[in-house]
OpenMM code with the backbone's topology and positions (N, CA, C; nanometers):
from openmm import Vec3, app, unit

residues = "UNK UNK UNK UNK UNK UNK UNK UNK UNK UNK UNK UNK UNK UNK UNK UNK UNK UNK UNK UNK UNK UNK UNK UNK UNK UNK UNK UNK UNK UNK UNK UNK UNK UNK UNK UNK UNK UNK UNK UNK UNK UNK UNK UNK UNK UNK UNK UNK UNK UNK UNK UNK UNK UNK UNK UNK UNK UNK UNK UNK UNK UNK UNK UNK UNK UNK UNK UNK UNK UNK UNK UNK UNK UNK UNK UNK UNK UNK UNK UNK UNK UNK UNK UNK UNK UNK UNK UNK UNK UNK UNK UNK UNK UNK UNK UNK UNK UNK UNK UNK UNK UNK UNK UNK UNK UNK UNK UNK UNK UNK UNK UNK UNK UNK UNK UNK UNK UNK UNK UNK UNK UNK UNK UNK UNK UNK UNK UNK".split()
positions = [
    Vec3(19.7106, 12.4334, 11.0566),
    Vec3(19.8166, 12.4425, 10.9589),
    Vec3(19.9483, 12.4590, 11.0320),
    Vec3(20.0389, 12.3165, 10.9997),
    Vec3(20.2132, 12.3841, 11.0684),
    Vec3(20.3107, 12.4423, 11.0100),
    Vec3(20.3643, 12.5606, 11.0792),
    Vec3(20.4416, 12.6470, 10.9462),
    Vec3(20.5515, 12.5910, 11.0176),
    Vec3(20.6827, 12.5808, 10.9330),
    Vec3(20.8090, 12.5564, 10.9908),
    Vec3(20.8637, 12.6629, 11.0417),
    Vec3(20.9697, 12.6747, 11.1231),
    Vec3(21.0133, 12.7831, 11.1792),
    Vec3(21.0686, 12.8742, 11.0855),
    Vec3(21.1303, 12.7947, 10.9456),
    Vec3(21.2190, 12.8856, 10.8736),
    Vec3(21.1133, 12.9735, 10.8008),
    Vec3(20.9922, 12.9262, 10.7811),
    Vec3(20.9088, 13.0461, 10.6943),
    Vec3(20.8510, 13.1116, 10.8067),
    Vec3(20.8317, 13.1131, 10.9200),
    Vec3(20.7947, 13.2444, 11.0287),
    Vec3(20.8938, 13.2773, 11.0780),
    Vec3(21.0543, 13.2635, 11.0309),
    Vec3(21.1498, 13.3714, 11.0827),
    Vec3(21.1599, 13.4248, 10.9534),
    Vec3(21.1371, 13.4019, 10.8131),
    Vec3(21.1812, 13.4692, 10.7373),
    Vec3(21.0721, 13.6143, 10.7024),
    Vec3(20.9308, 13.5554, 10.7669),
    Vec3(20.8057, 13.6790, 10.7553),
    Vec3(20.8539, 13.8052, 10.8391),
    Vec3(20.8682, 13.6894, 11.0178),
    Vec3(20.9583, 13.7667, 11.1060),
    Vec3(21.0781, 13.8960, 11.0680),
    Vec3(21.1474, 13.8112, 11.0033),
    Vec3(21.2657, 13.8781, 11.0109),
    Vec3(21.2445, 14.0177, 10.8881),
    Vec3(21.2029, 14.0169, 10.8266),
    Vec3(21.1230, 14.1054, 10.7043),
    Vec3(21.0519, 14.2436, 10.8239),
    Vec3(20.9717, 14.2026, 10.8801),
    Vec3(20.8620, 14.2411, 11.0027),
    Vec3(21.0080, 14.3471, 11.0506),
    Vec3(21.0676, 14.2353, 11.1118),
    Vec3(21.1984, 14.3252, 11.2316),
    Vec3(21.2484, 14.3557, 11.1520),
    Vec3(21.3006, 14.3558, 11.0433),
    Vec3(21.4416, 14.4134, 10.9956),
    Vec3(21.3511, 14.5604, 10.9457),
    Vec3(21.2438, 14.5507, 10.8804),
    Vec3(21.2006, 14.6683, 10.8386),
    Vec3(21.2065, 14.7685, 10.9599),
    Vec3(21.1386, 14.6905, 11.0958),
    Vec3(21.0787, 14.7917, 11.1585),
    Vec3(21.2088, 14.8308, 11.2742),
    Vec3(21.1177, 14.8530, 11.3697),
    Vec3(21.2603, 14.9037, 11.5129),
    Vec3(21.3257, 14.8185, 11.5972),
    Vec3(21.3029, 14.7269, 11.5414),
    Vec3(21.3810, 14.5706, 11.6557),
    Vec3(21.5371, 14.6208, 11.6193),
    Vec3(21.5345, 14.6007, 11.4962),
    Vec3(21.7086, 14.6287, 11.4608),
    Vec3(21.7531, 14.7828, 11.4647),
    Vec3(21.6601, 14.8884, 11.4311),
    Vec3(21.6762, 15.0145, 11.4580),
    Vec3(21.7705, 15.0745, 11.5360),
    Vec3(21.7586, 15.0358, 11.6514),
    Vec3(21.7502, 15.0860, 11.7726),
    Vec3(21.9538, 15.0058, 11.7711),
    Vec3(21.9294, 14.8851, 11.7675),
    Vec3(22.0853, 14.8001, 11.7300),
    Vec3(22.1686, 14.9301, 11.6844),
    Vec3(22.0937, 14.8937, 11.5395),
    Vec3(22.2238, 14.9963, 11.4419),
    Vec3(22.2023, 15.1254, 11.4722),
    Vec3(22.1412, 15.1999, 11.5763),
    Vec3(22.0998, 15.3546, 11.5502),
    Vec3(22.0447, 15.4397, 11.4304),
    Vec3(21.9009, 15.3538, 11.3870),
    Vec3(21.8788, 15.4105, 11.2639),
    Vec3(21.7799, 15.4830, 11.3202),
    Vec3(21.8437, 15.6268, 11.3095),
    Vec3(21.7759, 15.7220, 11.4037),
    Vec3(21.6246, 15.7680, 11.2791),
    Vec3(21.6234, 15.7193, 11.1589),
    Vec3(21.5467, 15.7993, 11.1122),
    Vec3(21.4267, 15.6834, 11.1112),
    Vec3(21.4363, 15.5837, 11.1410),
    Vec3(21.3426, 15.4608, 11.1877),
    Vec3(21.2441, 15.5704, 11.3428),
    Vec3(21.2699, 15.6613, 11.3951),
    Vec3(21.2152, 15.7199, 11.4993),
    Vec3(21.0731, 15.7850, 11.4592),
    Vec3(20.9902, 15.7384, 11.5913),
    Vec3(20.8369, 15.7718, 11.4947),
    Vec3(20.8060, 15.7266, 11.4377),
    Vec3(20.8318, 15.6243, 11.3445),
    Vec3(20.7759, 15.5054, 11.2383),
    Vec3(20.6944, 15.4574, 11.3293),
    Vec3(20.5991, 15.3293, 11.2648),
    Vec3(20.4865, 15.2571, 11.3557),
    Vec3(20.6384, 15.1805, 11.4248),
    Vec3(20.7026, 15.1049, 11.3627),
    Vec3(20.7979, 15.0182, 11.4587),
    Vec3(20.8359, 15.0724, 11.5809),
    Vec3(20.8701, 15.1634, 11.6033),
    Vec3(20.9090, 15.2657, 11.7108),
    Vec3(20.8313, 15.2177, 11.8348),
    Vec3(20.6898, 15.1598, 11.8096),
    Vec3(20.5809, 15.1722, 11.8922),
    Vec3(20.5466, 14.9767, 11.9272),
    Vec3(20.6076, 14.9189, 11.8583),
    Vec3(20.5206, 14.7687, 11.8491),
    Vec3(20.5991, 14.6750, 11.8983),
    Vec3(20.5784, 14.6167, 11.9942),
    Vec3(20.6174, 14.5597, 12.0957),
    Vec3(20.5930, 14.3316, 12.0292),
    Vec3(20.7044, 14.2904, 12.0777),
    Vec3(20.6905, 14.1752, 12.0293),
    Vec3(20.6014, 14.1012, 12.0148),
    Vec3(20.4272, 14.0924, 12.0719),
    Vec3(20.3182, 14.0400, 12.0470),
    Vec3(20.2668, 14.1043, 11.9148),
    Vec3(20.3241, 14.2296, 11.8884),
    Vec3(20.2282, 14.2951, 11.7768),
    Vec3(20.3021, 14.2240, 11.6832),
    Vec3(20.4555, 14.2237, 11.6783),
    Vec3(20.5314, 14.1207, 11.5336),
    Vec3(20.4702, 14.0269, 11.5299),
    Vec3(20.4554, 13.9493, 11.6569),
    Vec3(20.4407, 13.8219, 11.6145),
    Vec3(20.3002, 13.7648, 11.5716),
    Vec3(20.2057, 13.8834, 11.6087),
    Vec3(20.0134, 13.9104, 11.5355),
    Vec3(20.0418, 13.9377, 11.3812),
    Vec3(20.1151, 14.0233, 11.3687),
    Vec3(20.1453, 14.0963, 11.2578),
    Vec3(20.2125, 13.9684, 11.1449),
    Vec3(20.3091, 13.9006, 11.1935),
    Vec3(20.3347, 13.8214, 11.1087),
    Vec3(20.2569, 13.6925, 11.0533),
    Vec3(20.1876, 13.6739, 11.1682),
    Vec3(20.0274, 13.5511, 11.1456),
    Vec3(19.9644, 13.6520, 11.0564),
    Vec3(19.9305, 13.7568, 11.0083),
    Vec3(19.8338, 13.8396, 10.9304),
    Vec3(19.8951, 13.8248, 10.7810),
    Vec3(19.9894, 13.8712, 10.7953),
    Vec3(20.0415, 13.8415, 10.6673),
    Vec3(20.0895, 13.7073, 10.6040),
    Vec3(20.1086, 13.6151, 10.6939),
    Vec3(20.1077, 13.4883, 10.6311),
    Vec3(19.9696, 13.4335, 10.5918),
    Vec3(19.9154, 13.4644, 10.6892),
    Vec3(19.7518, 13.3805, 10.6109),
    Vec3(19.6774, 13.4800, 10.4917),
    Vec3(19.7384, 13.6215, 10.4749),
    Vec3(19.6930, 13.6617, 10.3508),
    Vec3(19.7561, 13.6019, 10.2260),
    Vec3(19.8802, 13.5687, 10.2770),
    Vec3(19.9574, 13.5328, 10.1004),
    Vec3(19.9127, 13.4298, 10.1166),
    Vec3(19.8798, 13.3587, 10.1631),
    Vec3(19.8259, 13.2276, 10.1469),
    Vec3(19.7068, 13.1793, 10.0988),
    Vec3(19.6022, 13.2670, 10.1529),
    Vec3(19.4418, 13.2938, 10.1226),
    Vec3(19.3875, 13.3849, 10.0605),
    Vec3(19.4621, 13.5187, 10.0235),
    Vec3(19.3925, 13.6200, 9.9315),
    Vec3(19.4630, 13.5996, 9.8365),
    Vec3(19.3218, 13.6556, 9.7691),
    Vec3(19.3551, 13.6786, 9.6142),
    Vec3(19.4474, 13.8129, 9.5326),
    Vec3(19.5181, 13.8307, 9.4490),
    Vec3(19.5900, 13.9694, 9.4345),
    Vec3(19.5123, 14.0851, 9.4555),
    Vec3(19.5159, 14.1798, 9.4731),
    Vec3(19.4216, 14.2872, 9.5218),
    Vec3(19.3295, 14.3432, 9.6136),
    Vec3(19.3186, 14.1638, 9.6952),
    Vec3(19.2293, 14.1657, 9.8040),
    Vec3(19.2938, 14.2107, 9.9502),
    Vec3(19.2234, 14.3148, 9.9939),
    Vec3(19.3509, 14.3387, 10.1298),
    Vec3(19.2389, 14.2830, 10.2153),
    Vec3(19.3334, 14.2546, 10.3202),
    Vec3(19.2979, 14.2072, 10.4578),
    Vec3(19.3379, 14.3172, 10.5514),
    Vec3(19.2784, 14.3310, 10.6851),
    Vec3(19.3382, 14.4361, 10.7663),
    Vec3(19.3586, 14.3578, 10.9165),
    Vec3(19.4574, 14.4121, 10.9707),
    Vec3(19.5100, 14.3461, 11.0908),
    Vec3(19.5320, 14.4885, 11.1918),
    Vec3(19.4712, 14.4629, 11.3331),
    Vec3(19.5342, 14.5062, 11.4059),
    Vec3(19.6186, 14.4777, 11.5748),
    Vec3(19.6542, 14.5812, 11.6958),
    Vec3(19.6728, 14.5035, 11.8132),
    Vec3(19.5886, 14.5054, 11.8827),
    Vec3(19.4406, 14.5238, 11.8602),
    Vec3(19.3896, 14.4798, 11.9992),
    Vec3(19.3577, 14.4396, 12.0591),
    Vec3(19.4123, 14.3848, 12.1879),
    Vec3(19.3928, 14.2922, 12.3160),
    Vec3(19.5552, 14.2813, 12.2874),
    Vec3(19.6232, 14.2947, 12.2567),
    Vec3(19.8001, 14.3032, 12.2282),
    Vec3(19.8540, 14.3403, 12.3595),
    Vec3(19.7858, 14.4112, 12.4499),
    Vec3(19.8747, 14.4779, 12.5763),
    Vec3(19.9436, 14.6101, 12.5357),
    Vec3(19.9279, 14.6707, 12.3780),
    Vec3(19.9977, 14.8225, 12.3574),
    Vec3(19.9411, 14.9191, 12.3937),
    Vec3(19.9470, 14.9823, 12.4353),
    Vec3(19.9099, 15.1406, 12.4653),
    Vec3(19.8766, 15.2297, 12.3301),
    Vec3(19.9385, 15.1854, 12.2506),
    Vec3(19.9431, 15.2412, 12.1041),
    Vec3(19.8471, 15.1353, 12.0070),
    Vec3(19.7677, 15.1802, 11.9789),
    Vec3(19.7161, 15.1452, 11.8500),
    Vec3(19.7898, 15.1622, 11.7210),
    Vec3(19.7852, 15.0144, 11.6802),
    Vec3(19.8678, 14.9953, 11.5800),
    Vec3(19.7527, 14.9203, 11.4909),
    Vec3(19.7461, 14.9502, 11.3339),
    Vec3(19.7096, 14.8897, 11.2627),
    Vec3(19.7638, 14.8345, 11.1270),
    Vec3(19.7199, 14.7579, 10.9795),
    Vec3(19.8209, 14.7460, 10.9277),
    Vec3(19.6848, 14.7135, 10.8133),
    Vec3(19.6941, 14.7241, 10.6485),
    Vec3(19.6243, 14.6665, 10.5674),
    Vec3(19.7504, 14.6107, 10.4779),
    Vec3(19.6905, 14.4535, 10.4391),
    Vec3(19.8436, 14.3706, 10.3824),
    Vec3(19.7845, 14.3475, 10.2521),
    Vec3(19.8402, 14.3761, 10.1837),
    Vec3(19.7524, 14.3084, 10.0078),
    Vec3(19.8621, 14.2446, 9.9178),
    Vec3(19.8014, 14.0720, 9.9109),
    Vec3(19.9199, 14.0393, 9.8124),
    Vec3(19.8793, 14.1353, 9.7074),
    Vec3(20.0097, 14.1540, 9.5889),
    Vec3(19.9781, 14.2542, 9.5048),
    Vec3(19.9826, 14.1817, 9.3122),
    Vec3(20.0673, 14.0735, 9.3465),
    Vec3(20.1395, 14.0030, 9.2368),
    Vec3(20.1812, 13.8632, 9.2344),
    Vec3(20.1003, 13.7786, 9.1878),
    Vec3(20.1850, 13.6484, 9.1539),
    Vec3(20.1836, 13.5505, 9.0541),
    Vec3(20.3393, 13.5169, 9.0598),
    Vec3(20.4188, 13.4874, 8.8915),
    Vec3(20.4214, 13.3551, 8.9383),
    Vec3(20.4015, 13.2519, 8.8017),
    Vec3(20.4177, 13.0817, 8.8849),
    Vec3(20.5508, 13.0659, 8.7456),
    Vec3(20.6090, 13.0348, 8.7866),
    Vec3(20.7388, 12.9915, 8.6859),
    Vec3(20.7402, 12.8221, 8.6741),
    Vec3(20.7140, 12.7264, 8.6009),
    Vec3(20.6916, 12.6207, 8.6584),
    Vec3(20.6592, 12.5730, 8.7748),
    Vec3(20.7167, 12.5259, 8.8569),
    Vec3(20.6484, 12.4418, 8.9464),
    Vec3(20.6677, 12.5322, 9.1187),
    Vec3(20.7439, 12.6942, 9.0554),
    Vec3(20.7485, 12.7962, 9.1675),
    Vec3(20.6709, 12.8987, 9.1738),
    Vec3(20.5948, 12.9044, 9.2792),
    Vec3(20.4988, 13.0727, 9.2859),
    Vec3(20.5708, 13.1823, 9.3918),
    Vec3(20.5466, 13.2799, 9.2903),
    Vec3(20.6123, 13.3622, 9.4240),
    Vec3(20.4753, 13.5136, 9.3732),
    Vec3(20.4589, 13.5557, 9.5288),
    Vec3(20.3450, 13.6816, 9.5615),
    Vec3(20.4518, 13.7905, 9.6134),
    Vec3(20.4228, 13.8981, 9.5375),
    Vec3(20.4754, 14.0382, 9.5790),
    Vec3(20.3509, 14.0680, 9.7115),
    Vec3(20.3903, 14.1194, 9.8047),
    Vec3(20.2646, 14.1819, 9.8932),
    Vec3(20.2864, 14.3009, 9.8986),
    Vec3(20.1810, 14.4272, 9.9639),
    Vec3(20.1921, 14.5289, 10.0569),
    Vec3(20.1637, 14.5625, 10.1534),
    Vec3(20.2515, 14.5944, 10.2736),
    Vec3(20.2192, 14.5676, 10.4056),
    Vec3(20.2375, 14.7374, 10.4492),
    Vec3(20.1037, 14.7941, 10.4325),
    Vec3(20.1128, 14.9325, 10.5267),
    Vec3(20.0674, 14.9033, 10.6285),
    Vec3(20.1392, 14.9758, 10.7500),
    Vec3(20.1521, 14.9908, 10.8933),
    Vec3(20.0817, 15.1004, 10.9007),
    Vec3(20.0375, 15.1552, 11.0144),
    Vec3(19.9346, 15.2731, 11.0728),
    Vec3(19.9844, 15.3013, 11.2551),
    Vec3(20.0474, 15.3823, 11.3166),
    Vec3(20.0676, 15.4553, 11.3979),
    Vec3(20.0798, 15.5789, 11.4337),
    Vec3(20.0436, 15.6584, 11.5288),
    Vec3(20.0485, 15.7873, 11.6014),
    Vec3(20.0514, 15.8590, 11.4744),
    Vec3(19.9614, 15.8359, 11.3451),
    Vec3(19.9387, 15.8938, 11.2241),
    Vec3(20.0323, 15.9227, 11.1399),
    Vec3(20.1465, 15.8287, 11.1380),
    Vec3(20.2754, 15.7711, 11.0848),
    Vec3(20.2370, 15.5907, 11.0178),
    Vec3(20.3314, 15.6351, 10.9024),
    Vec3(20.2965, 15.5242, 10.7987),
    Vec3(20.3788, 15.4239, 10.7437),
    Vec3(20.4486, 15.3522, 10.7738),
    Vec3(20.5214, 15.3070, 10.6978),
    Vec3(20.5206, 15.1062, 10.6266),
    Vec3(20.5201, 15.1759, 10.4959),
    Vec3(20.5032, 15.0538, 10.3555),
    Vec3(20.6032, 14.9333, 10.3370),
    Vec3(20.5518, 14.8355, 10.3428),
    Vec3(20.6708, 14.7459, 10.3348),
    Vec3(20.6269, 14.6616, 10.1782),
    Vec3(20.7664, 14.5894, 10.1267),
    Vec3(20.6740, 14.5022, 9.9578),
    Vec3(20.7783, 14.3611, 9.9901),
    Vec3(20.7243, 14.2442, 10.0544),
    Vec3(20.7537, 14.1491, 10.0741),
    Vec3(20.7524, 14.0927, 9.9493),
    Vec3(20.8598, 13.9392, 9.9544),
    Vec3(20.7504, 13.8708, 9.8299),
    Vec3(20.8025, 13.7357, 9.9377),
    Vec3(20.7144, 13.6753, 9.8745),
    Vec3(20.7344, 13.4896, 9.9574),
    Vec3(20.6919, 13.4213, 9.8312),
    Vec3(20.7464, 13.3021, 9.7961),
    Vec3(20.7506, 13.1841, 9.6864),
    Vec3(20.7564, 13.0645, 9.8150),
    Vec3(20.6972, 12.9622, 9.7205),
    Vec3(20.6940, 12.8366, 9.7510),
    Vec3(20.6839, 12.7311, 9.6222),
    Vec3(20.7211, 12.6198, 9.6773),
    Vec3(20.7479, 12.4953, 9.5325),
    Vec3(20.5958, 12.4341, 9.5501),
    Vec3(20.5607, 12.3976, 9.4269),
    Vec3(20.4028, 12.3441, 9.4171),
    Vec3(20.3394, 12.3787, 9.5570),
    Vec3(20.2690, 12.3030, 9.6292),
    Vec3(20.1568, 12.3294, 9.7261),
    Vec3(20.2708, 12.3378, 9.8769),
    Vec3(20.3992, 12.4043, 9.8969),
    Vec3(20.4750, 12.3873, 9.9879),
    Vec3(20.4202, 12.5449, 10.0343),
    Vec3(20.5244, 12.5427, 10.1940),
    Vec3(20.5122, 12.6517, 10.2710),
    Vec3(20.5492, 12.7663, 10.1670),
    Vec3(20.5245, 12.8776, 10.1821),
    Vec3(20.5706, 12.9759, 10.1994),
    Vec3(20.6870, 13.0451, 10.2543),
    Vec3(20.7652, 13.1043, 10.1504),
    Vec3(20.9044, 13.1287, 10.2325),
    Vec3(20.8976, 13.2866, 10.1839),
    Vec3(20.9623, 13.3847, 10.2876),
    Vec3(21.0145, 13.5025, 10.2814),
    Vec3(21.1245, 13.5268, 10.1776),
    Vec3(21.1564, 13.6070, 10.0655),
    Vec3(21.2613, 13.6090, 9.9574),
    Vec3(21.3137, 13.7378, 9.9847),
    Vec3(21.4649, 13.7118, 10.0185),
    Vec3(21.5663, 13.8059, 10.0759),
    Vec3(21.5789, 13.8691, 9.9222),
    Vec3(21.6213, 13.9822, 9.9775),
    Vec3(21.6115, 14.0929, 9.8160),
    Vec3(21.7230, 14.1564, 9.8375),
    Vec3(21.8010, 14.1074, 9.6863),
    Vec3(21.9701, 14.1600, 9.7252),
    Vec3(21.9841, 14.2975, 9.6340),
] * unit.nanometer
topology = app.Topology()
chain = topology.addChain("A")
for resn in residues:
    res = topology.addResidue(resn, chain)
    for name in ("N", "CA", "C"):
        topology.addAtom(name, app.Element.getBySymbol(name[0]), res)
């Protein structure tokens, strides 16, 4: 399956913006200790293959679980992703997900949604 770049920077960028990629930028000191704190760019970029092939392949309610290992972290990181919701408006679907993270017994929840037009990619939906 080929994803275009714009729907794995928009999973991406969801991934980083939640977690400590940008943190650390803006000094969002209370991002400290979160799983992001700990996950190193192979785990985003595992992490974001996990959650794309769930909205894609599970059903609402069904979680999938993802973690890093063989990643190269020192930290065990894990994550369970569950689409949660999806609305088809004519010829657009869009899936609410939930993406809990698991580190150093720190938790943190993310609620994506991604839409696509009839049988198209999947895109990340910026939430204003």
């Amino acid at each position: 399956m080929s994803t275009s770049p714009r729907v794995l920077s928009g999973i991406a960028a969801v991934l980083l913006l939640a977690f400590g990629a940008s943190a650390q930028a803006a000094n969002l000191g209370f991002l400290h200790d979160t799983p992001a704190s700990w996950m190193k760019q192979a785990d985003y970029d595992s992490l974001t293959h996990a959650v794309r092939d769930a909205v894609a392949n599970k059903a609402d309610g069904e979680p999938s679980t993802w973690n890093n290992d063989g990643l190269r972290n020192s930290v065990k990181i894990d994550a369970t992703i569950t689409p949660t919701k999806t609305e088809k408006d004519g010829n657009k679907t869009c899936r609410d997900t939930d993406v809990v993270v698991n580190a150093k017994g720190q938790t943190m929840t993310l609620h994506p949604q991604f839409c696509r037009e009839g049988e198209g990619q999947w895109v990340y939906q910026k939430r204003h």
